[in-house]
ROSE-4610 file (N, C-alpha, C; in Angstrom, 1 decimal, always signed):
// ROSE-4610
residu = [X/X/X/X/X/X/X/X/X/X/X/X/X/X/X/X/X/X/X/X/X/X/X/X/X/X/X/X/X/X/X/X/X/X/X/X/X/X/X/X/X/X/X/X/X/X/X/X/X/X/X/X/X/X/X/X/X/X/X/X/X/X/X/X/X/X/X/X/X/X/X/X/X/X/X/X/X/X/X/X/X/X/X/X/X/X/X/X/X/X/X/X/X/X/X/X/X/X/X/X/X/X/X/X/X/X/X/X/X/X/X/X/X/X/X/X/X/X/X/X/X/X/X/X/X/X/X/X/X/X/X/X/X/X/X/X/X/X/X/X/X/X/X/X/X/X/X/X/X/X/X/X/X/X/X/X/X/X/X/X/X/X/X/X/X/X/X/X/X/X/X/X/X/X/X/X/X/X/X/X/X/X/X/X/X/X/X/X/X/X/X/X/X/X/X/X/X/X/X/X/X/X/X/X/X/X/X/X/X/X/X/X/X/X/X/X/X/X/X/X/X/X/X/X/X/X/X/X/X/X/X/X/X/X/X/X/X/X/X/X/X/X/X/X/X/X/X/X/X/X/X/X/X/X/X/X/X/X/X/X/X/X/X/X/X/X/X/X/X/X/X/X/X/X/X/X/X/X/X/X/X/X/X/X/X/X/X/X/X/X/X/X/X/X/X/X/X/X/X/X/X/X/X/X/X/X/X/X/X/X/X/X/X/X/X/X/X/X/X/X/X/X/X/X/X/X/X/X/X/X/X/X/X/X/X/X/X/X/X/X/X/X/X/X/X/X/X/X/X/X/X/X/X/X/X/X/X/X/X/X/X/X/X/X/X/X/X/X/X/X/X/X/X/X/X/X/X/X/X/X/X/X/X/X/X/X/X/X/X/X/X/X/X/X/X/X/X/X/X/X/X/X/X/X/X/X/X/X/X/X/X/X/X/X/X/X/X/X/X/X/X/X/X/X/X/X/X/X/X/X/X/X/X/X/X/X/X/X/X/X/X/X/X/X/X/X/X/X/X/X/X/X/X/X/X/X/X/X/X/X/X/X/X/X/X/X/X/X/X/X/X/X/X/X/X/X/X/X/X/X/X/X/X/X/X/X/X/X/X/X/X/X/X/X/X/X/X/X/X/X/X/X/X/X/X/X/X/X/X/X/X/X/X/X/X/X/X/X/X/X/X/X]
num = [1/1/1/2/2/2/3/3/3/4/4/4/5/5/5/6/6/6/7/7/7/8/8/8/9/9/9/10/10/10/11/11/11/12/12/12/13/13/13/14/14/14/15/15/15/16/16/16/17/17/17/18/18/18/19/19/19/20/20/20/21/21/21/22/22/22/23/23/23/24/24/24/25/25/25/26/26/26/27/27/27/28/28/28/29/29/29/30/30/30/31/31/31/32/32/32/33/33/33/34/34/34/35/35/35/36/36/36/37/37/37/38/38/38/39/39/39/40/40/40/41/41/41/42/42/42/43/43/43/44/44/44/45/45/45/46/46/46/47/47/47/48/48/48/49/49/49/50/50/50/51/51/51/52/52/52/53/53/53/54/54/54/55/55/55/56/56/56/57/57/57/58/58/58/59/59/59/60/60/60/61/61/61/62/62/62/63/63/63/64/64/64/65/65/65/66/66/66/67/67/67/68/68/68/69/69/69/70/70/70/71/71/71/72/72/72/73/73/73/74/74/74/75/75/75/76/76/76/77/77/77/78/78/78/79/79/79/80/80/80/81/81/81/82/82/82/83/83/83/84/84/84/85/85/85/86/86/86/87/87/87/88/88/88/89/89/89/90/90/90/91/91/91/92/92/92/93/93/93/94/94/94/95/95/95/96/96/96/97/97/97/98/98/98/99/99/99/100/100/100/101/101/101/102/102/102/103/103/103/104/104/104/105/105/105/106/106/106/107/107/107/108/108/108/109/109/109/110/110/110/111/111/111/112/112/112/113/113/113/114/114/114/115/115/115/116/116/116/117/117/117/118/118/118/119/119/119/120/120/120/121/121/121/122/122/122/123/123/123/124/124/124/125/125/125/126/126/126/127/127/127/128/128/128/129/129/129/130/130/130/131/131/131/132/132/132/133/133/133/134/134/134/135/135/135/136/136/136/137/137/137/138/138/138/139/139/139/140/140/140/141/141/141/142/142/142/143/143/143/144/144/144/145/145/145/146/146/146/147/147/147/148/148/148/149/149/149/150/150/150/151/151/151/152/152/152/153/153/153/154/154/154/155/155/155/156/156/156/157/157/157/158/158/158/159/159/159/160/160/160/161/161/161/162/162/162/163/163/163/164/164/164/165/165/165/166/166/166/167/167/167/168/168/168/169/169/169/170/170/170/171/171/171/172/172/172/173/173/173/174/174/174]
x = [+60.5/+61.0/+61.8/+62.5/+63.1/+62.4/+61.2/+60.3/+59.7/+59.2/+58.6/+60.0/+61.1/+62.4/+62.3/+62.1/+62.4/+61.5/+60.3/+58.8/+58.3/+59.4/+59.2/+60.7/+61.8/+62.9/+61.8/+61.1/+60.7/+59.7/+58.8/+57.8/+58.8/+59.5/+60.1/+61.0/+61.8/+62.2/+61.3/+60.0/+58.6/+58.2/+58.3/+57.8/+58.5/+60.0/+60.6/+61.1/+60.5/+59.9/+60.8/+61.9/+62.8/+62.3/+60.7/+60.6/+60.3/+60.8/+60.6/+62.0/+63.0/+64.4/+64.1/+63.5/+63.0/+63.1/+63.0/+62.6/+64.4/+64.7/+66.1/+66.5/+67.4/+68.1/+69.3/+70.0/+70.9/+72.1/+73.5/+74.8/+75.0/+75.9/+76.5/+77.7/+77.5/+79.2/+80.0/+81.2/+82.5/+82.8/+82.7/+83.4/+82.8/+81.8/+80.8/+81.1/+81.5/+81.5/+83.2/+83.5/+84.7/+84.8/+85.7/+85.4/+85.0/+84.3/+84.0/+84.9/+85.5/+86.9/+86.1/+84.9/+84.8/+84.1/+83.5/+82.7/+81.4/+81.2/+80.0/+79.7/+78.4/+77.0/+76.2/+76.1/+75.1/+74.0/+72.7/+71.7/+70.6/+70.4/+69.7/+68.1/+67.1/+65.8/+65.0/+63.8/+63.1/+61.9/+61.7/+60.6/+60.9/+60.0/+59.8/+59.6/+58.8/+58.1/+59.5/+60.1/+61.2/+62.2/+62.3/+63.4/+62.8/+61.3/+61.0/+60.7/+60.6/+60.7/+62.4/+62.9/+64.2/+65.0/+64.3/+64.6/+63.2/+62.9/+61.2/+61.4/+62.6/+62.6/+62.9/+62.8/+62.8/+61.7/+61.3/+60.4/+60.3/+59.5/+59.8/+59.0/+58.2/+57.1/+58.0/+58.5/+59.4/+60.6/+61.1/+62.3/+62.0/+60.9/+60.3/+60.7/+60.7/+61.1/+59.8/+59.6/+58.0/+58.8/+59.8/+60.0/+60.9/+60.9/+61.8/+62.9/+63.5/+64.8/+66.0/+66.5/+67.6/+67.5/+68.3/+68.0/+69.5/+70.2/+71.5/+70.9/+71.4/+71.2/+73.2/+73.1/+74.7/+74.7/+75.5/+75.0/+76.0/+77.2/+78.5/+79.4/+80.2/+81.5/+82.1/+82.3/+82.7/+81.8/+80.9/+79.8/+78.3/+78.7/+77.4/+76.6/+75.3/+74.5/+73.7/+73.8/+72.9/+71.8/+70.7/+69.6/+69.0/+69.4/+68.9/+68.2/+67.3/+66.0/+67.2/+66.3/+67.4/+67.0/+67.6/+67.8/+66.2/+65.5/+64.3/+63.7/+63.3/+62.7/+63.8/+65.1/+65.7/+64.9/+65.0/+64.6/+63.6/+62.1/+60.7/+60.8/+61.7/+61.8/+62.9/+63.4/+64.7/+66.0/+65.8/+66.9/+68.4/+69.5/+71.1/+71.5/+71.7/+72.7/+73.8/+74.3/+75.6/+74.9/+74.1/+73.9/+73.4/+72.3/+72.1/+73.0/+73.7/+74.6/+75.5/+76.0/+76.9/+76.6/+75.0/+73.9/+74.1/+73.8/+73.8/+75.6/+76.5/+77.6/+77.9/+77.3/+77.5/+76.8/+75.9/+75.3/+76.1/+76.5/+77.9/+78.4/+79.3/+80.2/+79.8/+78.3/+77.9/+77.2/+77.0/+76.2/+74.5/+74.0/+72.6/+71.4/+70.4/+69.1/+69.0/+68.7/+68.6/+68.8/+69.7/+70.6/+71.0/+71.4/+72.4/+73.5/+73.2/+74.8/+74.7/+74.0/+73.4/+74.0/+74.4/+74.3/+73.3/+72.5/+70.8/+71.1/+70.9/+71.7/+70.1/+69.7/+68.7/+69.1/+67.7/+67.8/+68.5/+68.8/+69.2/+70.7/+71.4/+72.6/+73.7/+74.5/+75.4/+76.7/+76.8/+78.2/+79.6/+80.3/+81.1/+80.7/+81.1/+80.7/+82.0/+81.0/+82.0/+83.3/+84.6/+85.1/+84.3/+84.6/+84.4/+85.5/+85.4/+85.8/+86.3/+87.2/+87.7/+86.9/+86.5/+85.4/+83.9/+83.8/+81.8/+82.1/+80.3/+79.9/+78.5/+78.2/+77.1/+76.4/+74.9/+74.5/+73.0/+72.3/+71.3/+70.3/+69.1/+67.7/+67.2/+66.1/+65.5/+64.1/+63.4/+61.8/+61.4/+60.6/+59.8/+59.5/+59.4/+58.9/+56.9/+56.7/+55.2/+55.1/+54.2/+53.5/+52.2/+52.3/+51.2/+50.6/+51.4/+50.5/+50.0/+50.1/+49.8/+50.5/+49.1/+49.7/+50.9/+51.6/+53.0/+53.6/+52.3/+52.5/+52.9/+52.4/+52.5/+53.8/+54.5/+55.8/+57.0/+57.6/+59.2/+60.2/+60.4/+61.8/+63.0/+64.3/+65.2/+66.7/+67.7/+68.7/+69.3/+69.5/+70.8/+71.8/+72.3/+73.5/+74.7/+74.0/+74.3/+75.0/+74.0/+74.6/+74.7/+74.9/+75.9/+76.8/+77.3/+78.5/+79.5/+80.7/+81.3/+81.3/+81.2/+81.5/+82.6/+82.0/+83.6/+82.9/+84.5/+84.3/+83.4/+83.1/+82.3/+81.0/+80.5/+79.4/+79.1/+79.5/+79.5/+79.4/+80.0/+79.7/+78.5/+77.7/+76.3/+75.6]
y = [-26.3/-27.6/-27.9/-26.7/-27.2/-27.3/-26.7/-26.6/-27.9/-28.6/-30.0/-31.0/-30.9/-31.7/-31.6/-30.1/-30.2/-30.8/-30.3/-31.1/-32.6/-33.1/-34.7/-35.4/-34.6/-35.2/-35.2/-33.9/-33.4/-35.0/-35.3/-36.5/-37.6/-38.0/-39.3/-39.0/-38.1/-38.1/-38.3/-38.0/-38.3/-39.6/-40.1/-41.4/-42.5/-42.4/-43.4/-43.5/-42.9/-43.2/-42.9/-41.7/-40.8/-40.1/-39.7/-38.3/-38.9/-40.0/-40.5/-40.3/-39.8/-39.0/-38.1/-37.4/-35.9/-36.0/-37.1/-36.9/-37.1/-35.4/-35.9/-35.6/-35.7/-36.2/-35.4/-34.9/-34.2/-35.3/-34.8/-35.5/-34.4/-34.6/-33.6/-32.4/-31.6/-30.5/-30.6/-30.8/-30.9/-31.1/-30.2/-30.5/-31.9/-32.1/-33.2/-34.7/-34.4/-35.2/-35.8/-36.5/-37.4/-38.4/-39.1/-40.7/-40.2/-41.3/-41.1/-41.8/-41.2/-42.5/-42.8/-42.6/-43.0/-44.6/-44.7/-46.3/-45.9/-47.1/-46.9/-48.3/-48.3/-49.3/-49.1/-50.1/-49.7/-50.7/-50.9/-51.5/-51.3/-52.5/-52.7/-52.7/-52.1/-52.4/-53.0/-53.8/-54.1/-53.6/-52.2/-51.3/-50.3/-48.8/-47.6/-47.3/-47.8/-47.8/-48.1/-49.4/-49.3/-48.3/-48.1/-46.6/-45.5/-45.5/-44.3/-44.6/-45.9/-45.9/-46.0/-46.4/-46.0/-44.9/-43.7/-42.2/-41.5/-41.9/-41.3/-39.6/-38.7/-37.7/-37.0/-37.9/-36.9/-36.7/-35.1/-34.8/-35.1/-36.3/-36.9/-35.7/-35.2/-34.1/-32.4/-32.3/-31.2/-31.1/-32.1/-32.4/-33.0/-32.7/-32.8/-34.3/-34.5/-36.6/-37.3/-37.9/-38.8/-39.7/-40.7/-41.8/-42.2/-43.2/-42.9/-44.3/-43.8/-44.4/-45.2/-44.0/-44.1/-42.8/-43.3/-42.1/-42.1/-41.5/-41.4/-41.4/-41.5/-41.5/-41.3/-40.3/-39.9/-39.5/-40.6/-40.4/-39.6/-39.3/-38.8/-38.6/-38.1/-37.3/-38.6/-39.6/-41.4/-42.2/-42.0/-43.3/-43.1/-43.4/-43.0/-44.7/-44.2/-45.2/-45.0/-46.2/-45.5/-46.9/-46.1/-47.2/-47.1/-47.9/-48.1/-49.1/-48.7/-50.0/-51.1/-52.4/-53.6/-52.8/-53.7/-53.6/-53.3/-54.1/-54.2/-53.3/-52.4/-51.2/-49.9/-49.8/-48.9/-49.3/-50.3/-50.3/-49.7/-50.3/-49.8/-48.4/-47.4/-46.1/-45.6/-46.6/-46.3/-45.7/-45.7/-45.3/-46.5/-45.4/-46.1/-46.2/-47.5/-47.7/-47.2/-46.9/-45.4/-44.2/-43.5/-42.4/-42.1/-42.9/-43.4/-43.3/-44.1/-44.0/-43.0/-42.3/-41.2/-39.9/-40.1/-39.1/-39.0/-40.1/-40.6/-40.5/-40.5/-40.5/-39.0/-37.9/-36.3/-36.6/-36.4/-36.6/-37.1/-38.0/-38.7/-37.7/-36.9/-36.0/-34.9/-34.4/-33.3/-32.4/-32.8/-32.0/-31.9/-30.9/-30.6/-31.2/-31.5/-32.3/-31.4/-29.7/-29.3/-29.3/-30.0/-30.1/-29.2/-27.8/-26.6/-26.7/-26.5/-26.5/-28.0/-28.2/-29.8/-30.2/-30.7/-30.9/-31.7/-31.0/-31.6/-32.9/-34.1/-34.9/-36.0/-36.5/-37.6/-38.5/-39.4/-40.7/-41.6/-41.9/-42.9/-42.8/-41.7/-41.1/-42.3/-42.4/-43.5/-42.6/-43.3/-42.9/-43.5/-43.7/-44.5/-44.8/-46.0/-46.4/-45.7/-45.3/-44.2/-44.9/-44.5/-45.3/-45.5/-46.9/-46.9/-47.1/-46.7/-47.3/-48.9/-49.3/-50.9/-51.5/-50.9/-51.1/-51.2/-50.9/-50.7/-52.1/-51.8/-53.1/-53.2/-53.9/-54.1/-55.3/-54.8/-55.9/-55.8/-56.8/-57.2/-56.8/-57.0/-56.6/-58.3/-57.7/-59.3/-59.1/-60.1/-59.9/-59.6/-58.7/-57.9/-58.9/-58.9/-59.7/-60.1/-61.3/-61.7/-61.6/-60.7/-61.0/-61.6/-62.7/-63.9/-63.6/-63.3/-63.5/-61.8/-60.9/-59.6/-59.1/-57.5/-56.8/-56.3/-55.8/-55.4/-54.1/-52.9/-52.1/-51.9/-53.0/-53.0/-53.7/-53.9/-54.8/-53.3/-53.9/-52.8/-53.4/-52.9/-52.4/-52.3/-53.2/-53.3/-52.6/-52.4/-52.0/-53.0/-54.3/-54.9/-54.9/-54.0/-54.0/-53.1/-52.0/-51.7/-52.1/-53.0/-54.0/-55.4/-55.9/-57.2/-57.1/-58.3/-58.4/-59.4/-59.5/-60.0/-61.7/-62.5/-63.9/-64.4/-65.2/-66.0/-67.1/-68.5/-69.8/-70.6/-70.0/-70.3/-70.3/-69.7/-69.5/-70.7/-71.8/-72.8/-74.2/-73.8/-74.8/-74.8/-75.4/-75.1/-76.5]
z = [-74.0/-74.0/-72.7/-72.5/-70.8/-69.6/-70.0/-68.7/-68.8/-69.7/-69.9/-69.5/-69.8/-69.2/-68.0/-67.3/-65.9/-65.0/-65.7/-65.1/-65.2/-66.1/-66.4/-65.3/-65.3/-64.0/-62.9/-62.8/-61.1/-60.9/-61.8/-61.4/-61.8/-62.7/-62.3/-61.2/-60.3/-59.0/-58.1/-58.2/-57.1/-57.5/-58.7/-59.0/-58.5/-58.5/-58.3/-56.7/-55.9/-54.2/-53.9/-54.3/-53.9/-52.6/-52.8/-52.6/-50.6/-50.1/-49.0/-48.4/-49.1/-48.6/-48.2/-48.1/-47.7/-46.0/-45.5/-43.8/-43.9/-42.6/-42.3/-41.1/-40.9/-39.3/-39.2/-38.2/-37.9/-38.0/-38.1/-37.7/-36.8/-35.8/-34.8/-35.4/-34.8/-35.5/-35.2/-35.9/-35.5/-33.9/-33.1/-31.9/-31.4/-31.7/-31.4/-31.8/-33.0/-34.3/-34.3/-33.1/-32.8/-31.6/-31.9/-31.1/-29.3/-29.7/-27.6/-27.2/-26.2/-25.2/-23.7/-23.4/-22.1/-22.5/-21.2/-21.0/-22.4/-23.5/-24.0/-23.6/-23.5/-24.0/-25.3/-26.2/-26.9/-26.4/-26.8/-26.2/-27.3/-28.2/-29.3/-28.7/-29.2/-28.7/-29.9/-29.6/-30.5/-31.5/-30.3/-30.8/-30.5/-31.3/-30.8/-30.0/-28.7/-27.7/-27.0/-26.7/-26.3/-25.5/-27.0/-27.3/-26.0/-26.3/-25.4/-24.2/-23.3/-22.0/-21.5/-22.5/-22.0/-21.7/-22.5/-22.5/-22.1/-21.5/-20.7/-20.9/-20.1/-20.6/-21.8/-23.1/-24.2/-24.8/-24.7/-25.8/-27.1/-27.2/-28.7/-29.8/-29.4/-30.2/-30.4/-29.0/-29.5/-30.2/-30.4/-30.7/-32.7/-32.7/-34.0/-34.4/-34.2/-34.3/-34.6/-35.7/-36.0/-35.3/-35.1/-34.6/-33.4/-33.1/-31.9/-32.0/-32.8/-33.1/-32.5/-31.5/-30.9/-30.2/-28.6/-28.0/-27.2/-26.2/-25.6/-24.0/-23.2/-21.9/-21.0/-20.4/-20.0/-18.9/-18.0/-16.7/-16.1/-16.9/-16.7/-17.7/-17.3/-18.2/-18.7/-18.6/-18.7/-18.9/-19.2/-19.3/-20.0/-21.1/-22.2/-22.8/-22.3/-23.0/-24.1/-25.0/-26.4/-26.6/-26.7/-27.1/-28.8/-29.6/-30.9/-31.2/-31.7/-32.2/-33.2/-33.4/-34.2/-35.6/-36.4/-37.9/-38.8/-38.2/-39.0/-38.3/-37.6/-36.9/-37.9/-37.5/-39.0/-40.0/-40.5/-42.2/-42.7/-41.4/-41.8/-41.6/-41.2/-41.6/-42.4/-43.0/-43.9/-43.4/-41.9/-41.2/-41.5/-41.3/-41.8/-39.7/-39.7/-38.0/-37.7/-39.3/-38.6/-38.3/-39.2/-38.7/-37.4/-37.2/-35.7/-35.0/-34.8/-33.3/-33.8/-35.3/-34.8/-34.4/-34.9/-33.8/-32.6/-31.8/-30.9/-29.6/-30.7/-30.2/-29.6/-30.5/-30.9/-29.3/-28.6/-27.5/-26.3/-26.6/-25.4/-25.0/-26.6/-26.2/-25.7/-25.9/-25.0/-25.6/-27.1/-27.9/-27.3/-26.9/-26.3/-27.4/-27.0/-27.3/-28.1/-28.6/-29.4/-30.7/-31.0/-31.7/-32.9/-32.0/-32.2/-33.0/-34.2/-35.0/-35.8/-35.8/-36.6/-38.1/-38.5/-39.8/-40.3/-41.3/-42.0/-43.0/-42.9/-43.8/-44.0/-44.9/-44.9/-43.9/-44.1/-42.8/-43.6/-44.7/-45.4/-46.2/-45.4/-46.2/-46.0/-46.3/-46.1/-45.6/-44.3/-43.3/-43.4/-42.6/-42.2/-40.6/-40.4/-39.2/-38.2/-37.1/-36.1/-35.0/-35.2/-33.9/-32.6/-32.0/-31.2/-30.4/-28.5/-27.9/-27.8/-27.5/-27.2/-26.3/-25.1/-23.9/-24.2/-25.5/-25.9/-25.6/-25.3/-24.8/-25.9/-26.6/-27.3/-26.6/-26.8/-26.3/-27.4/-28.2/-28.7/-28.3/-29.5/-29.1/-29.1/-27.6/-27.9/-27.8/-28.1/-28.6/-27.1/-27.1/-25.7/-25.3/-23.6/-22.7/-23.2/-22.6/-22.7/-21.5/-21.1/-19.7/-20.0/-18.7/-18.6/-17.8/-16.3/-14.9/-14.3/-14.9/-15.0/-16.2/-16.5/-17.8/-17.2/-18.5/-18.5/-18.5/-18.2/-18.0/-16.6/-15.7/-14.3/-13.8/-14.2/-14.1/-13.6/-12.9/-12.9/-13.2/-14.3/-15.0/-13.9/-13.8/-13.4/-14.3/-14.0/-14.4/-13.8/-14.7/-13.9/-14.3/-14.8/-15.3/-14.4/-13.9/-12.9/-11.7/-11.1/-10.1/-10.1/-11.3/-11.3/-10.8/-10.5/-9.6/-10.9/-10.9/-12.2/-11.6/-12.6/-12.6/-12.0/-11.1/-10.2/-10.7/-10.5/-10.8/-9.8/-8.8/-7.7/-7.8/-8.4/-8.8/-9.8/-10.1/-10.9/-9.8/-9.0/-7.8/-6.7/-7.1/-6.5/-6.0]
């Protein structure tokens, strides 16, 4: 009788589209796993593809990752960038936007791509959203460019965030 109990939870756990919890994701370890104080950006993308020209050097295959989520880019000890796909790219893989970026945060602070000392947690676990800095800067995802007058593999990609120059009232008199 208990074995027919146990074997009837085991399929309604598989029946009831549980068994798509199974794909999981690291959180960072402790030393890792606390507020970032330098410069953040976060930077919403609209696709997977996205995600990965923006982080060109990560091994998405070694790093055992089916998707490409969210990736960190750290150009310095002060200034961490994080690229996460928008809401509806999470969902179609049941990914949570905290865990994401406090994946993603563990990385700022210096935790290695390997992700050494990991804590194993589903993609769909429910967090608390991570402090942030007062200085993040968020900025949206917007629907990919259309190229018209050539394909868009051929296009270069600018960083202008970089070298903007900040808004004077002058710039209004034209």
């Amino acid at each position: 009788m208990k074995k027919l109990l146990l074997s009837s939870i085991a399929a309604l756990f598989l029946a009831t589209g549980t068994a798509h919890a199974r794909m999981l994701t690291s959180l960072p370890p402790a030393e890792y796993d606390k507020p970032y104080e330098g410069e953040l950006t976060i930077r919403r993308l609209a696709t997977e593809q996205e995600i990965r020209n923006a982080c060109p050097k990560v091994n998405w295959q070694a790093n055992f990752q089916s998707h490409a989520t969210a990736c960190s880019l750290v150009p310095s000890s002060t200034r961490c960038d994080i690229f996460i796909v928008n809401d509806r790219a999470l969902k179609a893989v049941d990914m949570n936007y905290n865990v994401a970026l406090r994946h993603e945060l563990g990385h700022c602070k210096g935790w290695p791509g390997d992700h050494k000392g990991g804590k194993k947690v589903f993609i769909d676990v429910l967090v608390a959203m991570p402090k942030l800095p007062p200085s993040t800067k968020e900025l949206p995802a917007y629907p990919p460019a259309v190229c018209v007058t050539e394909p868009c593999e051929n296009r270069e990609t600018k960083d202008i965030w970089s070298t903007a120059r900040p808004f004077q009232i002058k710039d209004l008199k034209r």
